[in-house]
N, C-alpha and C positions, 0 to 999 in steps of 0.2 A: 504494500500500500504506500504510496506516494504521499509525502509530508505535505502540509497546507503549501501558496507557493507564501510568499512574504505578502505584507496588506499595511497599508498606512490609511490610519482614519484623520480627520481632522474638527472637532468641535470650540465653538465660543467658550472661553473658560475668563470673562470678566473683563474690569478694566483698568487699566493704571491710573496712578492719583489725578495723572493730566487727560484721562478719557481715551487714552486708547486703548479698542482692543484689545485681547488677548486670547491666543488661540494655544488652545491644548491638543499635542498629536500623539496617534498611539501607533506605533510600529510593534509589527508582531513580523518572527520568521524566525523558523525551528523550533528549539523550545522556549522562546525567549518573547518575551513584551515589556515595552516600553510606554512610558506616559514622561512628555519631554512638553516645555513649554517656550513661545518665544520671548517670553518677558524673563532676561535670565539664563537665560537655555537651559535652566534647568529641568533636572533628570525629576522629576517627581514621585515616580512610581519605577519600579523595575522588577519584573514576574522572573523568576527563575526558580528549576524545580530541585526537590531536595530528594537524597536516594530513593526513595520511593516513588516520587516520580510526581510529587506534590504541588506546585506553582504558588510561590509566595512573593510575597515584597519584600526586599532585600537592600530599601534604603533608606534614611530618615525624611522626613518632610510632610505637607501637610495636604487635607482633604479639600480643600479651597486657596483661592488666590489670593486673600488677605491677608494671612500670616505673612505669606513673603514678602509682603512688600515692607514691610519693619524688619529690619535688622537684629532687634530683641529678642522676635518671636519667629525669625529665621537667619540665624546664624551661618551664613551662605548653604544652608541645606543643597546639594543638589548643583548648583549653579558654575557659569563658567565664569572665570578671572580672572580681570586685567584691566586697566594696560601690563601692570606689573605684580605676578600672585606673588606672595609674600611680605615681609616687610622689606623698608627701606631706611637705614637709619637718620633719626632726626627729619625724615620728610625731604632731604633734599638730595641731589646727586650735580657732579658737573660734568656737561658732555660739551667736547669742543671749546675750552674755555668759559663756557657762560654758564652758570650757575640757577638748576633749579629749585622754586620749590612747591612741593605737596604738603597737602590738607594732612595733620598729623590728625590718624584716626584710630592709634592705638598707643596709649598711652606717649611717649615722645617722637614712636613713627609712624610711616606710613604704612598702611596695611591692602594689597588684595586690589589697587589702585583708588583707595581713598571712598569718601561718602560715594559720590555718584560712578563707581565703577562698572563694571561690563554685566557684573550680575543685575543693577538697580538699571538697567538699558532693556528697552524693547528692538528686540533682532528682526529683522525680515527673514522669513520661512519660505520654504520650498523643498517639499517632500513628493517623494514617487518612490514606486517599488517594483523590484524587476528583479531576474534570477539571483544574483548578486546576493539583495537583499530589501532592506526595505532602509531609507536614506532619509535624515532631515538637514536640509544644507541652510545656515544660518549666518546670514551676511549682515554688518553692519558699518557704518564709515562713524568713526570718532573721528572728530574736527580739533585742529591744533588749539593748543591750548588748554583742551578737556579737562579737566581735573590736575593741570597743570603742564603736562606734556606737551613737548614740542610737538609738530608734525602732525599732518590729517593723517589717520591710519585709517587702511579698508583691514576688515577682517573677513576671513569668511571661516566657520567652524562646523565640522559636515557631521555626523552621526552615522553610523552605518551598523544598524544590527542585524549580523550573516545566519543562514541557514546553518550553520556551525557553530553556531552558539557562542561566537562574539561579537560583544558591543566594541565599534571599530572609532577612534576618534582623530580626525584629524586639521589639523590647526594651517590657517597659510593668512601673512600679511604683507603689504608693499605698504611704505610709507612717500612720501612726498618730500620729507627734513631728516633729518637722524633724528633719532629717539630710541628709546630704550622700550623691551616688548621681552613680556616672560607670562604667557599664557599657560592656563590649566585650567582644573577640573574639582569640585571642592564636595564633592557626594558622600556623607557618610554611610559605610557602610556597616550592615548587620545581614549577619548571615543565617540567625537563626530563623529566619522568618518573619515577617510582619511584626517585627522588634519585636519577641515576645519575652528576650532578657538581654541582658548586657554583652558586652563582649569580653568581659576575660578572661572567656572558656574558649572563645579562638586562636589558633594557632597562628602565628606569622614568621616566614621568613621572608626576609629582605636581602638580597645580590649586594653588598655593599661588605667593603672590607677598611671602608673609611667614614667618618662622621664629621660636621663642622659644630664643633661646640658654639654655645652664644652664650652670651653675657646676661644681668637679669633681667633686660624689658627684650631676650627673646631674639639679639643682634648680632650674628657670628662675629667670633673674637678674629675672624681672617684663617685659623688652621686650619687642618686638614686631617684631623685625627683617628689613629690607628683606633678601630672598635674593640680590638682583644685586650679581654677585660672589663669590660665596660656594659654598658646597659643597652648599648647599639649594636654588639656582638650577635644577630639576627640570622648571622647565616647558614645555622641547621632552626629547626621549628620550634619556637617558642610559644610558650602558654601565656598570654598575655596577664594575665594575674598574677602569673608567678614571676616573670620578669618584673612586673612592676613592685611585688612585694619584695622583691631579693634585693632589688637596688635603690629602696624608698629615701634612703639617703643616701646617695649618689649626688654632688651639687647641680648637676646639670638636669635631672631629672623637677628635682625640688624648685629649679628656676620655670618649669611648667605646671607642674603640680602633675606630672606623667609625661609622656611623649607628646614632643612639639616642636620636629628636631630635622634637620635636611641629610639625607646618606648619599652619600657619592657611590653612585652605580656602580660597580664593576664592568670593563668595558662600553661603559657609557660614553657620551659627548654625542656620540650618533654622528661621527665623522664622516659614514659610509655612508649614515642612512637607513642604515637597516634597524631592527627593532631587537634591544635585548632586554633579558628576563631581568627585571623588578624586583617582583616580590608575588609570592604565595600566600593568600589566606584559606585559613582550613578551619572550618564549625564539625567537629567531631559529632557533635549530636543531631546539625541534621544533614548532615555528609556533603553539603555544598562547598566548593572548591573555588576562587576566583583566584585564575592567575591574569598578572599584572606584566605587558611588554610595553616597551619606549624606545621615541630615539631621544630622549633630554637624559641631559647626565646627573639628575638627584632624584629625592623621591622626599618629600616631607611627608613624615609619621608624625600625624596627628589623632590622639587616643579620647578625644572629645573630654577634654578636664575640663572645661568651662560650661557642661552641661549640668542643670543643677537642679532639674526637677520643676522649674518654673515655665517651660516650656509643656504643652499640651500636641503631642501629634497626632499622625492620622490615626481616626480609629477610637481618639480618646488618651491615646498610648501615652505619658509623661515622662521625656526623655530626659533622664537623670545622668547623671557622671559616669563616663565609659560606654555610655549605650550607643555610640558609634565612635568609626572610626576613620581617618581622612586618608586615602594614599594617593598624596598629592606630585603626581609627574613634573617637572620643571629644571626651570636653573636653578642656580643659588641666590637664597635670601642677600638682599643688600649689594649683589653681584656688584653695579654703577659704583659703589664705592671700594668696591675690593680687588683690585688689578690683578692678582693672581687667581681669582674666581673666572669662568668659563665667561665672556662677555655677551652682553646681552645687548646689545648696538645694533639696532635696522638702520640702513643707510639708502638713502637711494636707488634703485637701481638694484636694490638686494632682494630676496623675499624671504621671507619670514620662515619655516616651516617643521613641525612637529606634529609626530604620530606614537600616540596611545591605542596599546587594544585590551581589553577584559575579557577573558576568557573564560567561561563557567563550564562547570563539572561535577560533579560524584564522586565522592573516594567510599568502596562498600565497606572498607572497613581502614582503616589509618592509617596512608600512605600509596592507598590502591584507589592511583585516580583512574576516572571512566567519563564518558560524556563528550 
């Protein structure tokens, strides 16, 4: 019997504070569904099944388009990020002699590109689906100046969820000035199903044989540190509970209150182009598997410590401390001021370009993946 083929639906899901629109799409193809919005591009919903063959939600975020639009009551749940994901120390950077500065939105930096970022943006959509898969290509033009950045930048950020059971993501910008452009993906995830507990009963490894420590508001000190020993040590499977209870006093962990940390890939930078392995999450209890490939050379582990219960998700569900978890693909935090960091400079005449893919699976029993 022959698999569905892939199907993309498209419905009104509300309006932004300034009246527009906004439209919710759902791609489905193989064992996989998506609910992706263009306010945000956030991932809202994502069905994947668990060894028995179950179809659950496997990300944070909410039942309606209200929450997202406040910060508070959506903590970039889901959404894409930029002009620059991560912090930037002190809000400013200098490119070409002249000297910028950003909206400081986290405590003395910049965060995720500041208030009005890529997630708080309405994208233009264009979805269709065909053998491939089923695709939402989401273009928008940030105009020089935006949130402080030089340069009109076009983005366009495509989606592609495969008959194979990957959600496929890929990022491409041309600018107009130099400027500086460090895109990603900020979805927490839970594997257990429709959040129905925490994660520190999932497993994680991470491809990473180095870490950049930071300082307390969160600022790589510029290293490049060896993880043996350490609490970034990731790369056979760790129990997230137990990693965080083993190194509760570790200072770099204490400066997040858990992971909130950038890892340098192994064979990362994406020199080539091609896509290497990340990182592996594994839910032992309901045998769902997400692997993680890239061409960006980090990966920020982020263990949701700022979740606090005050939040209400879909469902009713009250997402408390650890109940997701971020693995966020990119360059390096603060890169524009750290000259030995991987450079993050679009120039004219340059394009932009990074590719993520999430790979879902089944392990029937721990360490036997399937799917």
């Amino acid at each position: 019997m022959n698999a569905p083929a892939p199907t993309v639906t498209a419905q009104p899901w509300g309006h932004t504070p300034r009246g527009e629109p906004v439209t919710l799409y759902t791609l489905s193809a193989g064992p996989l569904s998506a609910e992706i919005m263009d306010y945000g591009g956030v991932i809202v919903r994502l069905l994947a099944p668990d060894r028995s063959g179950t179809r659950e939600d496997v990300v944070l975020g909410h039942d309606r388009l209200e929450p997202y639009l406040d910060r508070a009551t959506s903590p970039y749940f889901g959404a894409l990020i930029g002009r620059y994901g991560n912090r930037i120390a002190g809000g400013t950077f200098t490119l070409d002699g002249q000297t910028y500065q950003l909206a400081r939105n986290n405590g003395p930096n910049a965060l995720h590109g500041g208030p009005g970022g890529f997630d708080q943006q309405l994208w233009a959509g264009h979805a269709h689906a065909g053998p491939a898969g089923a695709v939402l290509e989401l273009t928008r033009r940030s105009p020089a100046g935006e949130e402080g950045y030089p340069g009109t930048l076009d983005v366009t950020v495509t989606y592609t969820l495969t008959p194979g059971g990957t959600l496929d993501l890929t990022y491409a910008a041309h600018t107009d000035a130099p400027t500086i452009v460090n895109l990603t993906q900020h979805t927490y995830w839970n594997l257990s199903g429709d959040a129905r507990r925490d994660i520190l009963g999932h497993r994680l490894t991470v491809n990473a044989d180095r870490f950049t420590p930071v300082d307390a508001t969160l600022i790589p000190t510029g290293e490049q540190a060896d993880v043996t020993g350490t609490p970034f040590d990731l790369r056979t499977p760790q129990r997230l509970g137990d990693a965080l209870a083993q190194h509760a006093a570790h200072p770099q962990l204490g400066h997040a209150g858990g992971y909130d940390h950038n890892l340098v890939l192994s064979g990362g930078e994406g020199q080539s182009g091609d896509l290497v392995h990340a990182a592996t999450l594994h839910d032992p209890q309901s045998g769902r598997v997400l692997d993680v490939h890239t061409t960006e050379p980090g990966l920020q582990l982020y263990t949701g410590n700022f979740l606090d219960g005050t939040i209400t998700g879909k469902a009713g569900r009250r997402y408390d401390r650890h109940w997701g978890l971020c693995l966020e693909t990119q360059h390096f935090p603060d890169s524009p001021n750290q000259p030995a960091f991987p450079s993050t400079v679009l120039r004219p005449g340059e394009r932009y370009a990074s590719r993520t893919r999430f790979t879902f699976g089944t392990a029937q029993e721990e360490g036997a993946l399937t799917g």
